[in-house]
Legacy VTK file of the C-alpha trace (Angstrom):
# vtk DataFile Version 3.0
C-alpha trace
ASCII
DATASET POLYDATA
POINTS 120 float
212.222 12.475 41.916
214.900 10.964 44.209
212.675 11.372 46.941
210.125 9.077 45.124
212.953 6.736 43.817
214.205 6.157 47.549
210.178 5.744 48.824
209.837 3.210 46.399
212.947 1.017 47.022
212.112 1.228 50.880
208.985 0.155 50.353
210.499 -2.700 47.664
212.651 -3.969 50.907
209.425 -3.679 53.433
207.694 -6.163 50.930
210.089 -8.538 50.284
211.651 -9.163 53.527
208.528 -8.915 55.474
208.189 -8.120 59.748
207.967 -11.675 60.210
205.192 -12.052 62.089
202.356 -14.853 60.907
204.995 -17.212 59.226
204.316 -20.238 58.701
206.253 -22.803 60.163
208.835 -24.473 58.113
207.809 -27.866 57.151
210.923 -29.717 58.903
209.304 -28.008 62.281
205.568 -28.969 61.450
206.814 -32.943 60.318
208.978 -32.869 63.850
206.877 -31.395 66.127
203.657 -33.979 64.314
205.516 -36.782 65.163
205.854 -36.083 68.853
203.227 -37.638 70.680
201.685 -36.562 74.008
203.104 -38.169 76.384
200.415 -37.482 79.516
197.428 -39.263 78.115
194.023 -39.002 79.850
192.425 -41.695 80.666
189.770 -43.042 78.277
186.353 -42.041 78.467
183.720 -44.874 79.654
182.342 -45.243 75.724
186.116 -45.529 74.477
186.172 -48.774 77.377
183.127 -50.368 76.296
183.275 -49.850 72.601
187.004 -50.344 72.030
190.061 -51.735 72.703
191.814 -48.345 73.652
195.849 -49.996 72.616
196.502 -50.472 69.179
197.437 -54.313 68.578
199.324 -55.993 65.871
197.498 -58.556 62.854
193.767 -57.905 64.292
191.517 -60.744 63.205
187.865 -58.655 62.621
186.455 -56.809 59.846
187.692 -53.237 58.137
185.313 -50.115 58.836
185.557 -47.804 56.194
184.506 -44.955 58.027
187.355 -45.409 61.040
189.737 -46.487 59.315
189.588 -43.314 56.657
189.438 -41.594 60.190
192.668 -43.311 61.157
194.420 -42.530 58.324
193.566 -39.231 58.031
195.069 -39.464 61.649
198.099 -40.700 60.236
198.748 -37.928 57.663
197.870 -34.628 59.684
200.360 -36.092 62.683
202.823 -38.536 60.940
202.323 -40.935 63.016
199.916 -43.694 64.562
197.597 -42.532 67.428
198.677 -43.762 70.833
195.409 -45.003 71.501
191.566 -45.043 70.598
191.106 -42.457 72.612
193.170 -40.092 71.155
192.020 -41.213 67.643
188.249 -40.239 69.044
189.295 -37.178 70.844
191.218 -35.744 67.249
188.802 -36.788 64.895
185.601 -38.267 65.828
182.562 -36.541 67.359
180.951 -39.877 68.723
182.365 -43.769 68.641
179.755 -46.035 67.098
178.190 -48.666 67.874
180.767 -52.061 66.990
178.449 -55.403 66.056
177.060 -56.834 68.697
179.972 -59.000 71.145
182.860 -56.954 69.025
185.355 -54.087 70.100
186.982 -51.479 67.557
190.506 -52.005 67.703
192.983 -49.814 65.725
195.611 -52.505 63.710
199.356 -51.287 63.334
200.108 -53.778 61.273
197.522 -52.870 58.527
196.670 -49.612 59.511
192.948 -50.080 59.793
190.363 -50.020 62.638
188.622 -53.438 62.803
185.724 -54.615 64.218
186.776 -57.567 66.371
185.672 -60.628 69.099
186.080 -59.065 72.495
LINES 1 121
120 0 1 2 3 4 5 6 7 8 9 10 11 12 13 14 15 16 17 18 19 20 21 22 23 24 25 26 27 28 29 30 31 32 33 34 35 36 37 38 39 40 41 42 43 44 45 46 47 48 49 50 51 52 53 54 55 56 57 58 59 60 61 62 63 64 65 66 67 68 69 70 71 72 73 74 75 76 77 78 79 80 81 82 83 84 85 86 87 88 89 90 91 92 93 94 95 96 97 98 99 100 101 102 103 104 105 106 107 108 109 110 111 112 113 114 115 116 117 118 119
């Protein structure tokens, strides 16, 4: 019986304490390391130059798109903090930029946090 006592508190301390391996990351690692940005950027790709303007700006005159912007955003909460670029907005979470109105660029505002359509 003290045999099976001693089995079962072993196996008690196995469980609790765990090997360690496949832990999660605390979440003061996963908030510092998301708020490091890349710093070696590649350049953007030719439909990020002719769609957009790949630096974010400040008080964009345009109009909102929904879609990008709830893009951006969603940006903004997985890495806590704004994307360095279009680019690196459309490389994380777009599969294809579309089209802007005709004679406008997409341009990502700090200010409001929104991507706007806007006169090139």
């Amino acid at each position: 019986m003290k045999g099976l006592f001693a089995l079962f508190i072993a196996f008690a301390c196995v469980v609790v304490t765990g090997c360690g391996k496949g832990k999660e990351p605390r979440a003061a690692d996963v908030s510092s390391a998301a708020s490091r940005p890349d710093k070696s950027l590649p350049p953007p790709p030719p439909a990020v130059k002719a769609f957009t303007q790949n630096a974010p700006a400040e008080n964009v005159v345009g109009d909102v798109d929904p879609f990008l912007t709830q893009q951006l955003r969603i940006f903004i909460r997985e890495k806590g903090r704004m994307p360095q670029s279009f680019a690196e907005l459309a490389s994380t979470r777009l599969d294809s930029i579309p089209n802007p109105p005709l004679g406008k660029k997409w341009v990502i505002d700090n200010a409001t946090k929104e991507v706007k359509a806007a006169a090139q």
